[in-house]
N, C-alpha and C positions, 0 to 999 in steps of 0.2 A: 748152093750158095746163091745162083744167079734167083732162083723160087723165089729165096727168104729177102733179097733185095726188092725183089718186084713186089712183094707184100709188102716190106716197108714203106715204102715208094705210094705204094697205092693207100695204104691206111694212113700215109702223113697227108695224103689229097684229102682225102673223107673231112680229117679234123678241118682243115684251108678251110675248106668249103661252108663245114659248120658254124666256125668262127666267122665266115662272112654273111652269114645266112644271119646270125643274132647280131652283130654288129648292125645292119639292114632297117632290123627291127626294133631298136631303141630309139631313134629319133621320130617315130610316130606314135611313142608313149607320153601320154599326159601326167603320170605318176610321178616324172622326176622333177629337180629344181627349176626348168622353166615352169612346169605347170605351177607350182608354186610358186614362182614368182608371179605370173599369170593373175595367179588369184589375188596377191596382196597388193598387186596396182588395180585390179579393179576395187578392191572394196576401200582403198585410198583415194581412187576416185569418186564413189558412191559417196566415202565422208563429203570431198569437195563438192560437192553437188548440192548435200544436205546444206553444209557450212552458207551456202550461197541462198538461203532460202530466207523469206521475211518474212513474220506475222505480224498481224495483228494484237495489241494485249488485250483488247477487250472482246474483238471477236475472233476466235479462234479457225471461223470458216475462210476466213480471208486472208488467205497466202499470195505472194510474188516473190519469183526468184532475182527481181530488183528493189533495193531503199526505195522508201515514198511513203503516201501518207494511205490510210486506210480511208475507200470509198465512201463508207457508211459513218465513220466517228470523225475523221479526220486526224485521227491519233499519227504520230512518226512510225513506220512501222519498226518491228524489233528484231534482230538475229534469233533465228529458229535455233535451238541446244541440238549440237551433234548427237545421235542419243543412237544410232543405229548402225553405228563402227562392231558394238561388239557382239548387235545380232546378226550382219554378216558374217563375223567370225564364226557364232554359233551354229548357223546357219548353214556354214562349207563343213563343220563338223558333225551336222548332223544331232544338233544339242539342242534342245527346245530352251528359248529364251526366259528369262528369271520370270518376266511383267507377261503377266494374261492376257492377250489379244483382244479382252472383252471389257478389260479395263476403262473404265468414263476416262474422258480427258480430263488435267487435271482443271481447279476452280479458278475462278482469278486471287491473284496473290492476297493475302490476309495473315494477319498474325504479326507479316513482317516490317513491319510501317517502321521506320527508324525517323522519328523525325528531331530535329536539330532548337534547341533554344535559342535561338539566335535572338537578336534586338529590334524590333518592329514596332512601326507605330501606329496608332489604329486613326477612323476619320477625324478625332477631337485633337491630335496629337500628342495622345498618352504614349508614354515610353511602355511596351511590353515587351515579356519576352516569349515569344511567339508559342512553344508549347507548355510552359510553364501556368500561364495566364489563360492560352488560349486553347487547350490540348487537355490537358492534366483532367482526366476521371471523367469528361465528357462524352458526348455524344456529338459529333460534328460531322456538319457537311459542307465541304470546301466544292467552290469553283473558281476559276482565273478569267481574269477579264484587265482593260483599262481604257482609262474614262474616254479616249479618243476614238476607240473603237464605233466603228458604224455599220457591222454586217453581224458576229455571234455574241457581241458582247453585248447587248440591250434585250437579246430574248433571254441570253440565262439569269439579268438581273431579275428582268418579269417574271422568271420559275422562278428565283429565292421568292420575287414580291407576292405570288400565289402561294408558296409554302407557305410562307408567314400569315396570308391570310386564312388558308384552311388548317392551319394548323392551330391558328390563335395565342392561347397561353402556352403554351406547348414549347413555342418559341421561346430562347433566353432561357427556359427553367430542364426541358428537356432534352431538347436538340438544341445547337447553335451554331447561326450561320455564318459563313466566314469568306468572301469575298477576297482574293489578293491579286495583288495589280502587278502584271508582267511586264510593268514599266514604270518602276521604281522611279526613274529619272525624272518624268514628266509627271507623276501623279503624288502631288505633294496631298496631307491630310486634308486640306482646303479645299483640292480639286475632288477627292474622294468623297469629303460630305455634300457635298454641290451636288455631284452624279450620283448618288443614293438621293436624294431626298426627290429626285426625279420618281425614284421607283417607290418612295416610302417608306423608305428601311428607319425600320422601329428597333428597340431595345432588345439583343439577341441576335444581333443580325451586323457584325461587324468587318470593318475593309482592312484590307492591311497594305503599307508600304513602308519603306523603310534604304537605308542604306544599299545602295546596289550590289556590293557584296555579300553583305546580310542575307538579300532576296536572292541571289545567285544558288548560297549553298540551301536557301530556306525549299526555292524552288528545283536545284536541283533533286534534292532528297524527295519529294512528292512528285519527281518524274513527270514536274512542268517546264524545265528549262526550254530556254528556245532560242534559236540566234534570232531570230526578228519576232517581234511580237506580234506582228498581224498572222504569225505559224501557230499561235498557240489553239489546242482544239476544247472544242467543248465538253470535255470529260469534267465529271465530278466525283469527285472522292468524297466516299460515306463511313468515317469512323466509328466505333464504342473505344476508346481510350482503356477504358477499366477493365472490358472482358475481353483488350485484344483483341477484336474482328474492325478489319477492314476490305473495303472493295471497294471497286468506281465502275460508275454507270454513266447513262448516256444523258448528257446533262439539259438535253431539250427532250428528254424522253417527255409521254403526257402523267401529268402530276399524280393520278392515281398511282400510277407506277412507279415515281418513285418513292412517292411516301411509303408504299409495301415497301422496299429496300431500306428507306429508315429504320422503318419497324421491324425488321426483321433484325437489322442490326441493332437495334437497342436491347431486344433480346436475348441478341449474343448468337445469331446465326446469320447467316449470309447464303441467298442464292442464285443461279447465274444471272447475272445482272443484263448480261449482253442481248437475252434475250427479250429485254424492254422491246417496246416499239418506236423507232423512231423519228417520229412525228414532233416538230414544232409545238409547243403550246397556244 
């Protein structure tokens, strides 16, 4: 009996022992729910990282991980799209991601112009409504300016006033320029044709103002809103209405380029604009 005790005795040590030995070795396993928890605050953090990121719309090379304006356009910069949540997930599973790594980035926005009829008036003070009159089946090329401006707003009058003249007839029948004042308040129809006739804005080539709310959601929708108007930048948007294609380019780019942007839109294609050069006229 005393044998069969010391055996028991000794074989219930063995188990102790084993049981301490694997108990040991689980807290330097990455397999369990901290290691999973592990992973899903970092790639919670990755998103925040991303979230915190700002581009560019027009040039896509130029990121900061703080708001401000874009070096080269001067555009506001925009919130970068979270888009890289769910290929870290793929990622810790070992999944190759849906999008091809080789994939172009994508164009600048087009197709999606939503623009608003709102009641505008132009430099004679005809009552319009802004894309009914001034939108509907055309070809347009808008820029933002107002008349007090004295640093970007007289060179991009000067590129409508070169369009117009290298374009000629062209102007008013195929393309049509369209000028809106980011300060509805101060730029009654009066002061607008005063400030065009500086540059010679002929037939096809018109200003718009209008009610300050009108111009709020007019300008909101065309992604010209701006709390102070000496913010606003010198982009210009180049419509076709009828075949859906729009883009915005760099609105002191040099004239060659962007009448190709015209042109290319009146055909019903668009391509990357950003890469204009830009140089003052």
């Amino acid at each position: 009996m005393n044998t069969q005790s010391t055996l028991f005795k000794v074989f219930g040590l063995i188990l102790m022992m084993l049981a301490a030995v694997q108990a040991g070795a689980q807290p330097q396993s990455e397999s369990g729910p901290a290691a999973s928890c592990h992973s899903s605050s970092h790639a919670n953090a990755s998103s925040k990282r991303e979230a915190k990121s700002y581009v560019c719309p027009m040039h896509a090379d130029v990121k900061s991980a703080k708001p401000g304006k874009c070096p080269k356009c001067k555009m506001e910069l925009q919130k970068a799209k979270v888009e890289n949540t769910v290929a870290v997930a793929n990622h810790n599973k070992h999944v190759e991601p849906a999008v091809n790594s080789t994939t172009a980035a994508p164009a600048p926005a087009r197709n999606k112009m939503v623009i608003p009829d709102v009641h505008v008036l132009d430099q004679y003070g005809n009552e319009l409504n802004f894309y009914s009159d001034l939108i509907k089946d055309k070809t347009v090329a808008i820029n933002f300016i107002f008349t007090n401006c004295t640093s970007i707003c007289p060179p991009l009058a000067a590129t409508f006033a070169r369009l117009q003249k290298e374009m000629g007839d062209k102007i008013g029948k195929d393309v049509h320029l369209i000028s809106i004042s980011v300060d509805p308040l101060t730029d009654t129809p009066e002061r607008l044709k005063a400030w065009g006739a500086k540059f010679k804005a002929g037939p096809g080539w018109t200003f718009v103002t209008g009610e300050k709310q009108e111009m709020d959601k007019l300008l909101t929708a065309l992604g010209a809103a701006v709390s102070k108007r000496e913010d606003h930048t010198p982009a210009m948007i180049i419509g076709n209405d009828s075949k859906g294609v729009w883009t915005r380019t760099y609105g002191l780019a040099k004239i060659p380029q962007i009448m190709g942007v015209i042109q290319n839109v009146m055909a019903g294609r668009v391509e990357e604009s950003s890469s204009a050069e830009e140089t003052k006229p």
